[in-house]
C-alpha positions as CSV (number, residue, x, y, z in Angstrom):
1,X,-89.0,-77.3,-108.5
2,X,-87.3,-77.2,-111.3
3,X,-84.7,-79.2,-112.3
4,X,-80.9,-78.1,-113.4
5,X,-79.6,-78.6,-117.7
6,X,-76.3,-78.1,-117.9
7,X,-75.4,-76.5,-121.3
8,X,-71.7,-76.3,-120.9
9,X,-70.2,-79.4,-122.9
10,X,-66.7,-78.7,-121.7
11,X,-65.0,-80.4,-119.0
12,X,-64.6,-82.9,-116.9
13,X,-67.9,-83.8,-116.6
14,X,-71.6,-83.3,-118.0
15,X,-74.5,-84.3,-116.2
16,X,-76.9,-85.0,-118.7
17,X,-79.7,-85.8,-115.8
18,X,-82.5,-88.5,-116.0
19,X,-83.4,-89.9,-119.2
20,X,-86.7,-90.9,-119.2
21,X,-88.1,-93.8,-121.8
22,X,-92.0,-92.9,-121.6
23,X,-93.2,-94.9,-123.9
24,X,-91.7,-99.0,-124.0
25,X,-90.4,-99.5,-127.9
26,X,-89.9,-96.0,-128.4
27,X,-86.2,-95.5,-128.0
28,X,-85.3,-91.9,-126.5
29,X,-81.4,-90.5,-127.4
30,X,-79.6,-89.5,-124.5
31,X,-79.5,-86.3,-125.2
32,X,-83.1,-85.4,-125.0
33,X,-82.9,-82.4,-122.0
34,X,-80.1,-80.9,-123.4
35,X,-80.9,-80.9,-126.6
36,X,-84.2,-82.1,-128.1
37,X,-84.1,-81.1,-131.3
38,X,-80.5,-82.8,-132.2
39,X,-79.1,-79.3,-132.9
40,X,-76.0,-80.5,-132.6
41,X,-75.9,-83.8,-133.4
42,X,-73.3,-85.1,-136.4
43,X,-75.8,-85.1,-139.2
44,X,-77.1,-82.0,-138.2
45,X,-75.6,-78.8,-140.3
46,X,-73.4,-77.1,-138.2
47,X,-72.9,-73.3,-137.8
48,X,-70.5,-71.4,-140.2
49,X,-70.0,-69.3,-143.3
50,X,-73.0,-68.7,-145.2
51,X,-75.1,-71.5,-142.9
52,X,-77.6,-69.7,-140.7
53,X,-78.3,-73.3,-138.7
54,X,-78.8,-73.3,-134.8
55,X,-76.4,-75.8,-134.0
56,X,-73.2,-74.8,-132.5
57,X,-69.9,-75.1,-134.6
58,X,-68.7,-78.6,-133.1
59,X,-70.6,-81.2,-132.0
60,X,-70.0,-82.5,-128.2
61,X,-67.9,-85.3,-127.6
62,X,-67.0,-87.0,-124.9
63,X,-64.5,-90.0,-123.6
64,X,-66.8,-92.1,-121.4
65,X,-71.1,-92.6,-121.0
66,X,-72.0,-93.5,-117.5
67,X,-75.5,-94.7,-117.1
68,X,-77.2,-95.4,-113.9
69,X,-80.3,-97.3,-113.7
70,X,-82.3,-95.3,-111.3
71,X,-85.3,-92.5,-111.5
72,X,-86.4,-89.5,-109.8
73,X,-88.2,-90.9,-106.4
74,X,-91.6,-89.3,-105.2
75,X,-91.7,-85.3,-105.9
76,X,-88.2,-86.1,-107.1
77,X,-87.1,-86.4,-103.6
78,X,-84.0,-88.2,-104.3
79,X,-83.6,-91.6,-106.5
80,X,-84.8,-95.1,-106.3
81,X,-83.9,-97.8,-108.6
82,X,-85.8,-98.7,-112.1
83,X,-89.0,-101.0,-111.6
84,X,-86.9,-103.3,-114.6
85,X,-84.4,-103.2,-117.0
86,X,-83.4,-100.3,-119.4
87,X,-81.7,-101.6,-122.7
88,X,-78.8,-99.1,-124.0
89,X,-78.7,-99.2,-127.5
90,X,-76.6,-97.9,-130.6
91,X,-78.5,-95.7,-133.1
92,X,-76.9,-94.7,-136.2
93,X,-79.1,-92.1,-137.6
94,X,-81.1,-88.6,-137.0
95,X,-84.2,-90.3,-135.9
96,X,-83.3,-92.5,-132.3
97,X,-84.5,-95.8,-133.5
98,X,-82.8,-96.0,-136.7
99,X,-79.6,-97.5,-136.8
100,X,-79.4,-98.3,-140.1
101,X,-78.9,-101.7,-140.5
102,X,-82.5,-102.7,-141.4
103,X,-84.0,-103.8,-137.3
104,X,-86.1,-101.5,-135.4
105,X,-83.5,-100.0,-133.3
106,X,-85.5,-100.7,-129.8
107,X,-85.5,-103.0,-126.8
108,X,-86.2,-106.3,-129.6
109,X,-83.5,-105.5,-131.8
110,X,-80.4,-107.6,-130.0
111,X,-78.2,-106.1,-133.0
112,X,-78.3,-102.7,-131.9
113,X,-78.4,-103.6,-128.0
114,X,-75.0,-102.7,-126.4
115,X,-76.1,-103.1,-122.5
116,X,-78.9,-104.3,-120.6
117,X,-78.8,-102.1,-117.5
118,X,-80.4,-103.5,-114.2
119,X,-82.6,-101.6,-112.0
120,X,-79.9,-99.6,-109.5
121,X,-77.2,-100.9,-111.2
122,X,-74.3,-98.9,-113.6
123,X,-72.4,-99.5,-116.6
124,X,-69.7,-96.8,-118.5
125,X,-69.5,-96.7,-122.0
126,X,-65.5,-96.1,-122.8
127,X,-64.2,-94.7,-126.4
128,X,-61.1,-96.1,-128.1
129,X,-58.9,-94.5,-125.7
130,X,-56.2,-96.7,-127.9
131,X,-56.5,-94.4,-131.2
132,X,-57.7,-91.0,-128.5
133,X,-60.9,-91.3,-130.6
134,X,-63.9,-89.4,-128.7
135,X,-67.4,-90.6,-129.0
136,X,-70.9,-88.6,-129.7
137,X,-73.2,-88.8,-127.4
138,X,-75.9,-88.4,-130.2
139,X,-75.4,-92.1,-131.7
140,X,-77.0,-93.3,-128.4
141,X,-80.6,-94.1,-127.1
142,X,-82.1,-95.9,-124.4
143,X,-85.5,-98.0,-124.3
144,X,-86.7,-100.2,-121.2
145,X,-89.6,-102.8,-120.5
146,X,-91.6,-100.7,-118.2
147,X,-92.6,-97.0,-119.3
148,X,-91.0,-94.6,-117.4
149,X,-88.0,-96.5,-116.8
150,X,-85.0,-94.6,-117.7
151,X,-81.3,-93.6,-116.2
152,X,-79.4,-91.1,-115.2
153,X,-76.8,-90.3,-118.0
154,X,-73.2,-88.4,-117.6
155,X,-70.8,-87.7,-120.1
156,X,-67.1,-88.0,-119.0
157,X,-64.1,-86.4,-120.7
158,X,-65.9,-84.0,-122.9
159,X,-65.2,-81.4,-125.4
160,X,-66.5,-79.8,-128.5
């Protein structure tokens, strides 16, 4: 069975599905099914005059992150929580883990770490709702302590 990616980045909503960390210390941006390539990430050249690049004029944006901490259950037959913790962290740069400030930009680097998430449990990252300022769902990337660990990611509010 295959699985739905939603491509449309406008709306109300956009289920990004499960993100899956398959390898512990390798963080994994949340935008992997959708786009694996960062096509459309901010650093990547966007589409335009004289610039032949496959990215699409804007970059998405969005107004909240919800992450769930659960996985696909047997034959993806519904969802059961993570065997342990998945760690949420900020990356600044095109490759996941970088995030420019000098640390490895995985589950160890407590600089970079915005949430712990627990097995079956939720957070929502908000943007500044004070200044209307949107966040890219790019600058994020999730690692965990057991491989194949991962959450189910949806991006609130979002636009292009």
């Amino acid at each position: 069975m295959a699985l739905s990616v939603f491509q449309n980045p406008q709306g109300t909503d956009w289920p990004l599905g499960f993100v899956k960390v398959a390898a512990i210390g390798t963080p994994v941006n949340i935008m992997v099914n959708v786009d694996s390539n960062n096509n459309n990430a901010p650093w990547t050249a966007t589409k335009g005059p004289g610039n032949p690049a496959i990215s699409s004029e804007y970059t998405p944006r969005c107004h909240k992150i919800t992450f769930q901490g659960y996985q696909p259950g047997a034959n993806n037959n519904g969802m059961v929580p993570n065997s342990d913790v998945v760690y949420i962290l900020r990356s600044l740069g095109p490759s996941p883990g970088n995030n420019n400030s000098g640390g490895p930009g995985n589950r160890s680097d407590s600089g970079a770490m915005l949430y712990v998430l627990q097995p079956g449990g939720a957070v929502t990252l908000p943007a500044d709702e004070m200044d209307r300022a949107p966040i890219s769902p790019y600058l994020y990337v999730l690692d965990a302590n057991s491989n194949g660990d991962g959450a189910l990611v949806t991006l609130l509010g979002c636009s292009r």
